[in-house]
C-alpha positions in Angstrom: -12.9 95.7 8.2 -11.1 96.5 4.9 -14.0 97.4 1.9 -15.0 94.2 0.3 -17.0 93.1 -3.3 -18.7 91.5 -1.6 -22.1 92.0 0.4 -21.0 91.2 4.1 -22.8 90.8 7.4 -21.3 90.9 11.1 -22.2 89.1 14.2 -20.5 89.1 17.5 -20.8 86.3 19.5 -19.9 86.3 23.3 -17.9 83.5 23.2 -14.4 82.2 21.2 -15.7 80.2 18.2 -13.5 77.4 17.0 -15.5 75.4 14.2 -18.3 76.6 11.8 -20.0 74.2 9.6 -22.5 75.1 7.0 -25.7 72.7 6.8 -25.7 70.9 3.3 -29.3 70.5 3.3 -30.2 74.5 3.7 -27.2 76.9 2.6 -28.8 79.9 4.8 -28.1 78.2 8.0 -24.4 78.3 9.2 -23.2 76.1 12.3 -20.7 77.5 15.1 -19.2 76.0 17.7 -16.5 76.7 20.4 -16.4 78.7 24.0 -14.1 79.2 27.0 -13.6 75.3 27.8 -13.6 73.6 31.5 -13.1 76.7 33.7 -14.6 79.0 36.3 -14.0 82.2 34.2 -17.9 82.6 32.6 -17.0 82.0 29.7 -19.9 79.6 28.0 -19.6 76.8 26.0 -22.0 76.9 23.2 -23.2 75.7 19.6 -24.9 78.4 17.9 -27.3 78.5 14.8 -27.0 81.4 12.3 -29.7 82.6 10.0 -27.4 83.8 6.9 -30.1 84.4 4.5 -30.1 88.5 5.0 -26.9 89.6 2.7 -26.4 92.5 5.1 -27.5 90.7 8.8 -26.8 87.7 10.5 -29.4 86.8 12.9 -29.3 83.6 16.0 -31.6 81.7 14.9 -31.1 79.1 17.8 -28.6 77.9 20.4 -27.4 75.5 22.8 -25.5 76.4 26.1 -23.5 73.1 27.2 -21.8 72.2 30.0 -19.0 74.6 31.5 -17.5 71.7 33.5 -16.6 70.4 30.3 -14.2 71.2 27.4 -15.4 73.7 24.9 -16.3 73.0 21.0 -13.6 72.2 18.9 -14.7 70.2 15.6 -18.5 70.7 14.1 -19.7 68.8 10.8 -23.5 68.7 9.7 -25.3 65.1 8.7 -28.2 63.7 7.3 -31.8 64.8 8.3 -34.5 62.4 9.6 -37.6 64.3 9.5 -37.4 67.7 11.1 -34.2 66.9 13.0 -31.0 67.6 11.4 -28.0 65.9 12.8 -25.1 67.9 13.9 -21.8 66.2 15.2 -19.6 67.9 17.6 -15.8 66.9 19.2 -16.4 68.0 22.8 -13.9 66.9 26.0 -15.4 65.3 28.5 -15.0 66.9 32.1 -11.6 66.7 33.5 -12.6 64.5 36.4 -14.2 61.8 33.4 -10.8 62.4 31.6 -8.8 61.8 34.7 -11.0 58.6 35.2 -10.4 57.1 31.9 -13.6 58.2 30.5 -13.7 60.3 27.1 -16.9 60.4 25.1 -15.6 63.0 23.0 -17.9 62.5 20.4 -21.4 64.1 20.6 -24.2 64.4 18.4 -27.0 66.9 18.5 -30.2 67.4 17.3 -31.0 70.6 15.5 -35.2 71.2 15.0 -37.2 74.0 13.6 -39.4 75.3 15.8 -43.0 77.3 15.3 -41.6 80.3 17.3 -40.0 83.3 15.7 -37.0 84.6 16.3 -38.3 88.2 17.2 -40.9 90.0 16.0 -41.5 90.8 11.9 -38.4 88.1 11.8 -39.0 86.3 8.6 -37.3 82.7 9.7 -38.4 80.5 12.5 -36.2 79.2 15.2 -34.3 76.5 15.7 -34.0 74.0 19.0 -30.6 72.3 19.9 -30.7 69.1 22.1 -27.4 66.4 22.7 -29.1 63.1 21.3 -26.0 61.1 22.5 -22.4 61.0 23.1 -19.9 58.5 22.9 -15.7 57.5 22.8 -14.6 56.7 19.1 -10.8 56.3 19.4 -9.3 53.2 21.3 -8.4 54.3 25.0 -5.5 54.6 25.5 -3.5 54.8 29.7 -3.0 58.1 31.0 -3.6 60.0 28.1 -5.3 62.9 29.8 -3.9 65.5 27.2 -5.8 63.8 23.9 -8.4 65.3 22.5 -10.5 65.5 19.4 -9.0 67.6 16.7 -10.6 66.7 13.5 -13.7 65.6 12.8 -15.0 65.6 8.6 -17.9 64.2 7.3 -18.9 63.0 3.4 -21.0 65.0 1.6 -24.5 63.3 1.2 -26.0 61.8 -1.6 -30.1 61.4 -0.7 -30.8 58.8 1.8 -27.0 57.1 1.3 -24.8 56.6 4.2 -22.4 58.5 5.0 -18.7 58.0 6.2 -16.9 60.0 8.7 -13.6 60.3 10.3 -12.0 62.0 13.5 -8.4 62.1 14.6 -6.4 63.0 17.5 -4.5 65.9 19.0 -1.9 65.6 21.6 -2.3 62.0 21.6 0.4 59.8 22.5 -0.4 57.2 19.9 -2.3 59.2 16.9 -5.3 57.6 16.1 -7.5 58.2 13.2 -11.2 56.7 13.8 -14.2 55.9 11.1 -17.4 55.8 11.5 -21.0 55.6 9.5 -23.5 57.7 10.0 -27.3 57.7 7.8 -30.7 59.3 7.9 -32.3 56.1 8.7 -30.0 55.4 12.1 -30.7 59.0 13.0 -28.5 59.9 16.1 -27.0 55.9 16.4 -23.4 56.0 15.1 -21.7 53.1 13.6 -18.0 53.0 14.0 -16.0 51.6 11.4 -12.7 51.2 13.4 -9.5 52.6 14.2 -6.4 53.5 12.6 -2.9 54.2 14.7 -0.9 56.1 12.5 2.9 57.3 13.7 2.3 60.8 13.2 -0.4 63.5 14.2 -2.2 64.7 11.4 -2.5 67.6 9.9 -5.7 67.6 8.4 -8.2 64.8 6.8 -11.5 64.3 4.5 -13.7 62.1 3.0 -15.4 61.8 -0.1 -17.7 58.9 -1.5 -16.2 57.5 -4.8 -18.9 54.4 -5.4 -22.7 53.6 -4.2 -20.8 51.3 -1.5 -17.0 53.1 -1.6 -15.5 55.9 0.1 -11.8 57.0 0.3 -10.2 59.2 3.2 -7.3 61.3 2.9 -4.7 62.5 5.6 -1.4 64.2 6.1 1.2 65.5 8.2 3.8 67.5 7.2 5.1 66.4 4.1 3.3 62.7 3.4 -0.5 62.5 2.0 -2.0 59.5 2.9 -5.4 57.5 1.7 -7.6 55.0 2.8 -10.0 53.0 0.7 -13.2 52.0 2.4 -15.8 49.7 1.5 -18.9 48.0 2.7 -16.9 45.2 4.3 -13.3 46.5 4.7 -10.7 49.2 5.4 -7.6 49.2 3.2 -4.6 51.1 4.0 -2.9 53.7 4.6 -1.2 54.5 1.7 1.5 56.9 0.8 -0.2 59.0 -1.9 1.9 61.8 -2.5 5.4 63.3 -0.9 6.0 66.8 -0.9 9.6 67.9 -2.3 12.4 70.8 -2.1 11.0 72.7 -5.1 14.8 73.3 -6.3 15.5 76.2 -4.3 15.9 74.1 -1.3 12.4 75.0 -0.2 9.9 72.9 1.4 6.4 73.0 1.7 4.6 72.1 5.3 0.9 70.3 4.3 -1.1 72.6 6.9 -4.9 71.8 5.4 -6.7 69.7 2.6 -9.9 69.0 1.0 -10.8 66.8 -1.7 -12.3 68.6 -5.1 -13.1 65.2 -6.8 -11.9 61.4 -6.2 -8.7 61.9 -8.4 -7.9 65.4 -7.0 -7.0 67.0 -3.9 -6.3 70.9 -3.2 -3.8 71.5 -0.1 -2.7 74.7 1.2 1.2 74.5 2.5 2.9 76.8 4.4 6.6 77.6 3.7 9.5 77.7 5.8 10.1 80.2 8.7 6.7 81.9 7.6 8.0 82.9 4.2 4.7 82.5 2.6 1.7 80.4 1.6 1.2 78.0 -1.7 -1.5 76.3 -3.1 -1.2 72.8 -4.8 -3.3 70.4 -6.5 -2.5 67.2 -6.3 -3.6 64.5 -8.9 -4.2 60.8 -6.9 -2.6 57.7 -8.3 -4.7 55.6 -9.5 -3.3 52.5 -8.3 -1.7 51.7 -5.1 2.3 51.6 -6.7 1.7 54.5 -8.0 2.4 58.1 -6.8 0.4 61.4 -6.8 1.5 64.1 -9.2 1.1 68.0 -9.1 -1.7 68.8 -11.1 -1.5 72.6 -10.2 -0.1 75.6 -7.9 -0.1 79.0 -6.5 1.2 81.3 -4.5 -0.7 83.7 -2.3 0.2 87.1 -2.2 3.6 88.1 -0.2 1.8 89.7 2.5 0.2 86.0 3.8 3.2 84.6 5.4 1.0 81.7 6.7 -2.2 79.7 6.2 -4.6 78.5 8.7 -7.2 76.4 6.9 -8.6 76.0 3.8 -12.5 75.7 2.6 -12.9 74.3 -1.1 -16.8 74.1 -2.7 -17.7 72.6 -6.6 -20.2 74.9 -8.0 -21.6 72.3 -10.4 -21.4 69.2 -7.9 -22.3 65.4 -9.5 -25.4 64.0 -8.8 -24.2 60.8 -7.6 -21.4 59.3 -6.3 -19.7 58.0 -8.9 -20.9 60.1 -11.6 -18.6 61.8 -14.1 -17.8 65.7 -12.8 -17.0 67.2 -16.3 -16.5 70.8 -16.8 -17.1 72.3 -13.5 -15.7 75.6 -11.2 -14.3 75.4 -7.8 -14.1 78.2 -5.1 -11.0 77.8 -2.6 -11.0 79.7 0.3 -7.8 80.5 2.3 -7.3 81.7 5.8 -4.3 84.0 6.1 -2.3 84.9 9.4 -2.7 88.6 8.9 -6.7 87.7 9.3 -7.3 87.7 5.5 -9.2 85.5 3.3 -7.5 84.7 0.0 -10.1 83.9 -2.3 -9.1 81.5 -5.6 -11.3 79.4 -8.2 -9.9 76.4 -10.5 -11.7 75.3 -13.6 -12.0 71.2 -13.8 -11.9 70.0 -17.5 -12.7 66.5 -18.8 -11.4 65.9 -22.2 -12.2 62.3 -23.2 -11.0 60.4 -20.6 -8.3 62.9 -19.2 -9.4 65.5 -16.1 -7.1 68.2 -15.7 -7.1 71.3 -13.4 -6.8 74.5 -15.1 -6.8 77.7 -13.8 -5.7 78.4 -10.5 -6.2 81.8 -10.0 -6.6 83.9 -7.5 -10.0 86.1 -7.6 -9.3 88.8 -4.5 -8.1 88.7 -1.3 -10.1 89.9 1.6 -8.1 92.2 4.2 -8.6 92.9 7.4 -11.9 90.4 8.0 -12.0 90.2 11.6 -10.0 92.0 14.7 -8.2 89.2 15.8 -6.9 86.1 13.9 -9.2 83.5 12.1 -9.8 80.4 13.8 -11.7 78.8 10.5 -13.2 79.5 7.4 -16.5 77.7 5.6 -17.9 77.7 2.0 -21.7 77.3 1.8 -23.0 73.9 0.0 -24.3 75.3 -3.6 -26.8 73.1 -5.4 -27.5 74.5 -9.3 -31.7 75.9 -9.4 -33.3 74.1 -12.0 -35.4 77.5 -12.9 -34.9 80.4 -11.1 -34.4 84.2 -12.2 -32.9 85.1 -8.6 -29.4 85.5 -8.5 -27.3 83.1 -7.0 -25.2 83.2 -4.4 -22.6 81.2 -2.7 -22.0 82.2 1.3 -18.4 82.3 2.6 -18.0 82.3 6.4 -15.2 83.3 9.0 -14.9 83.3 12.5 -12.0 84.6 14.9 -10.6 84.5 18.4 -12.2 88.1 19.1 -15.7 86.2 18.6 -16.9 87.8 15.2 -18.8 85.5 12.6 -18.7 87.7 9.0 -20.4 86.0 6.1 -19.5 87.0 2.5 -22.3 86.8 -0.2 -20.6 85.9 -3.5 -22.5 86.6 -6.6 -22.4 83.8 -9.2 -23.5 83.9 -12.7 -24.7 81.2 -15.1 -23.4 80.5 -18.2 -23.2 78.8 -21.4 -20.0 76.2 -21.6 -19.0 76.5 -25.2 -16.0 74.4 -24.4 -18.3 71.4 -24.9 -18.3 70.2 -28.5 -21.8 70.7 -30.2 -23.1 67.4 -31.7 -25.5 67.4 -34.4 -28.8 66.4 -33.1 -27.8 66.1 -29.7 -28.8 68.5 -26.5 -27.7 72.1 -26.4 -24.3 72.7 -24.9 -25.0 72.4 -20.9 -25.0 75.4 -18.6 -23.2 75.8 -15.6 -22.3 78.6 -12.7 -19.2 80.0 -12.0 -18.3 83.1 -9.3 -19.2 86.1 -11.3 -16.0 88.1 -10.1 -12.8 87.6 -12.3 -9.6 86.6 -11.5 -7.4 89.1 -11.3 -4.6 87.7 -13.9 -2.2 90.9 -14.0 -0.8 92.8 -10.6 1.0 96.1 -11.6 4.4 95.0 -12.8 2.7 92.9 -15.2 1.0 95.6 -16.1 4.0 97.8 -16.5 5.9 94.8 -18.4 3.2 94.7 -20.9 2.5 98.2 -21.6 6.3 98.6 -22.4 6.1 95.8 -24.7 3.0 96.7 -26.9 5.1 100.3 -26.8 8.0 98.6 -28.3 6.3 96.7 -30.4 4.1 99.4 -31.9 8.1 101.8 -32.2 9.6 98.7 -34.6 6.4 98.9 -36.7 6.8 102.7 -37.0 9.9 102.1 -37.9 9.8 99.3 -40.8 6.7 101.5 -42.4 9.3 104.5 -42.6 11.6 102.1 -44.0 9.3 100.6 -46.5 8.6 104.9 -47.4 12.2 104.9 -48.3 12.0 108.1 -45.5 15.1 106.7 -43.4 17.7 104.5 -44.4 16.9 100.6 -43.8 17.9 99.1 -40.5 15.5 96.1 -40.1 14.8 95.6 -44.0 18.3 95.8 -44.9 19.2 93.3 -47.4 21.4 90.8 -45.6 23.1 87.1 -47.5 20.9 83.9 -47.1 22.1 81.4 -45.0 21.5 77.8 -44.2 19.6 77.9 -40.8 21.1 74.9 -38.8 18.7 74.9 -36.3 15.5 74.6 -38.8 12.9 72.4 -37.1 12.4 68.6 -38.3 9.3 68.9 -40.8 8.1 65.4 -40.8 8.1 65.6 -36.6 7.0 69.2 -36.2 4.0 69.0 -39.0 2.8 65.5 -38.6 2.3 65.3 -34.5 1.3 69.1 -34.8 -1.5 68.1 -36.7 -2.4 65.1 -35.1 -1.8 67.2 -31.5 -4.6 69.9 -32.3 -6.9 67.6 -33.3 -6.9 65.3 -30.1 -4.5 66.7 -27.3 -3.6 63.0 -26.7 -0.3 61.5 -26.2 1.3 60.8 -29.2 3.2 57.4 -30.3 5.9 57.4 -32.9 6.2 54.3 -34.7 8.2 52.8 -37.6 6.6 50.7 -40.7 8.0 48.0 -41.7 9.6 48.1 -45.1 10.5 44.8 -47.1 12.9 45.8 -50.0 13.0 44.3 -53.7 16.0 43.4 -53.2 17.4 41.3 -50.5 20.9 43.8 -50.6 18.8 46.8 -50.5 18.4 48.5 -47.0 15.4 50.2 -47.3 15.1 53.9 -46.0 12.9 53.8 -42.8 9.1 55.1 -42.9 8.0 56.7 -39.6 4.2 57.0 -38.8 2.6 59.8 -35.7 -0.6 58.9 -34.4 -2.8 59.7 -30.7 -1.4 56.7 -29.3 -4.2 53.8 -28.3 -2.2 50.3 -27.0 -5.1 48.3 -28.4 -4.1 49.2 -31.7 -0.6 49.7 -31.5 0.7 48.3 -28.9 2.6 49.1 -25.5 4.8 52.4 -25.9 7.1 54.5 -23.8 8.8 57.7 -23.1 12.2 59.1 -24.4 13.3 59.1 -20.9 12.5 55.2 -20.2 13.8 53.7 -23.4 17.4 52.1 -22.7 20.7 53.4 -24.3 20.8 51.4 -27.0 16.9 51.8 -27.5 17.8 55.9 -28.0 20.7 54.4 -30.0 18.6 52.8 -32.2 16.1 55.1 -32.5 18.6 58.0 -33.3 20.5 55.8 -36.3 17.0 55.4 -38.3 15.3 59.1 -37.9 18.8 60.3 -39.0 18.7 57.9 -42.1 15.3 58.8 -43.1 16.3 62.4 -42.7 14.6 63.5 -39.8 17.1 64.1 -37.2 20.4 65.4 -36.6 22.9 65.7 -34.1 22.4 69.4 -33.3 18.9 69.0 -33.0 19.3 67.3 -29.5 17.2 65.0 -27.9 15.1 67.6 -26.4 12.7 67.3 -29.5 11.7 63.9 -28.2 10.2 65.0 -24.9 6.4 64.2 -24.4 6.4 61.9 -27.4 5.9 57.9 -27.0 7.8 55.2 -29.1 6.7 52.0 -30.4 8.7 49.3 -31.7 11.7 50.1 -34.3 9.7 47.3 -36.9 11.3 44.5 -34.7 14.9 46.4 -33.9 13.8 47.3 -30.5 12.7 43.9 -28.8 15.8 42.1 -30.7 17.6 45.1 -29.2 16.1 44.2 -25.7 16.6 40.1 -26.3 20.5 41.5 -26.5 20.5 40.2 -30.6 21.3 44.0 -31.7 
């Protein structure tokens, strides 16, 4: 293993792990699953529970050895607690006889208890007991589809005694299915399934989030489509194509390979690039209504040496409190599972600015080489709830497991902070305090490094050089005396000054509009009066782009800034970009109407 920042502790396991969940109700105890499936070779098939909370040991805290007629454990996620019992859920094959019968119940949950025995002695956490509480078939059977199998199974993050809402899908199937199901502290092990969706591709990847008390949304993908689906209390609406990858002008063409939801409007997806070229990371902003499309909100690419991505593990350091509670300024920690059995670590900063989010940020903090012997079968990110009070430091748990049966857990120091972003209102609270992962991006690589060192150098010779000047030492070069001329290119002053001004103070989109000017005369033809403001359609109605205004709209438009004196020809139309336009004082809907 490669050095690390990072405190890190090492377990072998004697069995292939596959899936490893964290618990969200205690961030020390880490979930893993897998083992040598349905075969005479002694391999087991086990779910093991790992006590994380020593930074430098990982200790078995409990574990359940399961059938070895059976297939091994291939999808783990953590649910509510009832009591003691915490609810695990696991994707487990049923025997090959069953399967050949027609008889799945791929779906298992178990029941994960603390125990009054200790581990070993002078062990400072108790053990845990693991019993199967049920099992069941969630997709719709299907004839002779022996090969099908369970291959994703994600679960909503819980919000106190709420329901939850979870989803499984297919692999190998012939008809990929996608299957919902509800799941609650008061039902304990009893599953309620929320139906089943055929979709004509296998996918990729999926998640859930809750948006509402009562609303959920899933996500899905395969290679290049992301699909959601909204759920309610009473109904299941969709799919819907939410966002569409594209050539990126190089005739290039991200794969979707994972994804995980950082809020309801965004989602972070790690894509793989043709013929294992490389890795990128993109998030992707979620139309907000169904004719819509998602945009890209933000990207990057890993470092050259990752030429492909396995999963991905996203966590909000400063989570809501409730479903549908506004996030605000927040950090999140993505996690990246490289080919070369790396973890690229990266955080993104969330910003709400009125009522605009926007992800900022995406940097990438380190990358962890050589984690594990063999490759990385999945990657986890601890659940981190904010301490009230606390003077311990704080920690959030990064765990990776691989096909040579290692577990390593990374302990990664956070810090807490004071957000000055936040305006300070007089007589309202102090500017809130959030945590964020202590470690800094590292923003410059060497060539950077190189680039800017050359350029201060060069910077700092031209100064040298006008101060001899200005000495009269050597004869002028740059403060020789040269002829004024006319600068055709000077910048429109109204344009540049007036949405400038109005830009810095809201960082809204801006709406150009023109006031209407009745002359003294009725032979006069007034000189047109042009007003900049943040645009707001309540007050000034509806308003659109350069780029959707009609040819004679742009026409029109042109003729009256260049008779006020604010645009010229060799200006361009580039200087309208990101600015909206209102109505030309009654020009542009007589110009629609066709009476212009």
């Amino acid at each position: 293993m490669a050095p690390s920042p990072f405190d890190t502790a090492k377990l072998t396991l004697d069995y292939l792990p596959y899936a490893c969940e964290f618990d969200p109700q205690d961030a020390n105890r880490l979930l893993v699953g897998g083992g040598g499936g349905a075969n005479r070779s002694g391999v087991a098939n086990k779910i093991t529970v790992i006590d994380t909370s020593a930074k430098d040991e990982l200790r078995i805290a409990g574990e359940a050895d399961l059938s070895r007629n059976e297939d091994s454990v291939m999808t783990l996620a953590v649910g509510p607690k009832k009591g003691r019992t915490s609810h695990v859920y696991a994707g487990i094959n049923s025997s090959p006889a069953d399967v050949e019968k027609g008889k799945n119940e791929h779906f298992r949950v178990f029941g994960v208890e603390q125990s009054k025995a200790r581990l070993s002695v002078g062990a400072n956490s108790p053990s845990v007991n693991l019993a199967e509480l049920s099992r069941t078939a969630l997709f719709a059977p299907a004839e002779n589809d022996k090969d099908a199998y369970q291959r994703l199974l994600r679960l909503s993050a819980p919000f106190g005694e709420k329901h939850q809402l979870g989803a499984v899908a297919t692999g190998l199937a012939k008809q990929s299915q996608i299957s919902l199901f509800e799941v609650s502290a008061a039902s304990g092990a009893a599953v309620k399934p929320r139906g089943t969706l055929e979709i004509s591709r296998e996918a990729m990847d999926l998640d859930v989030i809750q948006t509402g008390d009562e609303t959920f949304q899933v996500a899905f993908c395969d290679e290049r489509d992301l699909f959601v689906v909204n759920v309610n209390k009473n109904s299941v609406d969709g799919p819907h194509l939410a966002f569409t990858i594209k050539e990126d002008g190089a005739g290039v063409t991200p794969i979707f390979r994972s994804i995980r939801y950082l809020s309801p409007n965004f989602i972070m997806a790690g894509c793989n690039l043709p013929k294992r070229t490389g890795v990128v990371l993109l998030g992707i902003r979620l139309p907000m209504k169904e004719e819509e499309k998602g945009r890209l909100a933000a990207s990057a690419k890993l470092p050259k040496t990752v030429t492909q991505a396995t999963t991905i593990a996203v966590r909000n350091l400063n989570p809501a409190s409730t479903p549908d509670a506004k996030l605000g300024n927040t950090q999140f920690v993505v996690a990246v599972a490289g080919q070369d059995r790396s973890v690229s670590l990266f955080t993104v900063e969330h910003k709400s600015l009125s009522n605009l989010e926007l992800l900022t940020n995406l940097e990438r903090l380190t990358t962890l080489k050589e984690v594990h012997p063999l490759n990385i079968t999945n990657v986890a990110l601890s659940h981190f709830i904010p301490p009230k009070t606390t003077a311990r430091p704080q920690y959030l748990k990064l765990a990776s497991i691989s096909m040579k049966n290692t577990v390593v857990v990374h302990s990664i120091l956070l810090k807490k902070f004071t957000d000055r972003e936040v305006p300070l209102r007089k007589g309202g609270p102090p500017r809130p305090q959030r945590y964020a992962v202590a470690l800094q991006p590292k923003r410059y690589g060497t060539k950077a490094t190189i680039t800017l060192a050359s350029i201060i150098v060069l910077v700092l010779a031209v100064l040298f050089q006008i101060g001899l000047e200005s000495a009269g030492v050597v004869s002028p070069r740059f403060l020789a005396k040269t002829s004024p001329l006319a600068n055709p290119n000077t910048p429109n002053e109204f344009l540049s000054t007036l949405i400038g001004e109005v830009h810095a103070l809201q960082g809204d989109p801006i709406v150009i509009r023109e006031d209407a000017v009745t002359p003294t005369h009725p032979e006069e033809n007034p000189v047109p009066r042009f007003q900049a403001a943040v645009h707001d359609e309540a007050v000034y109605g509806p308003a659109v782009s350069w780029d959707d205004l009609s040819a004679q709209q742009k026409k029109l438009w042109k003729e009256k800034l260049s008779k006020a004196g604010h645009w010229t020809q060799n200006m361009g139309e580039s200087v309208f970009k990101g600015i909206l336009f209102g109505e030309l004082a009654g020009a542009v809907r007589q110009a629609v109407a066709g009476q212009v």
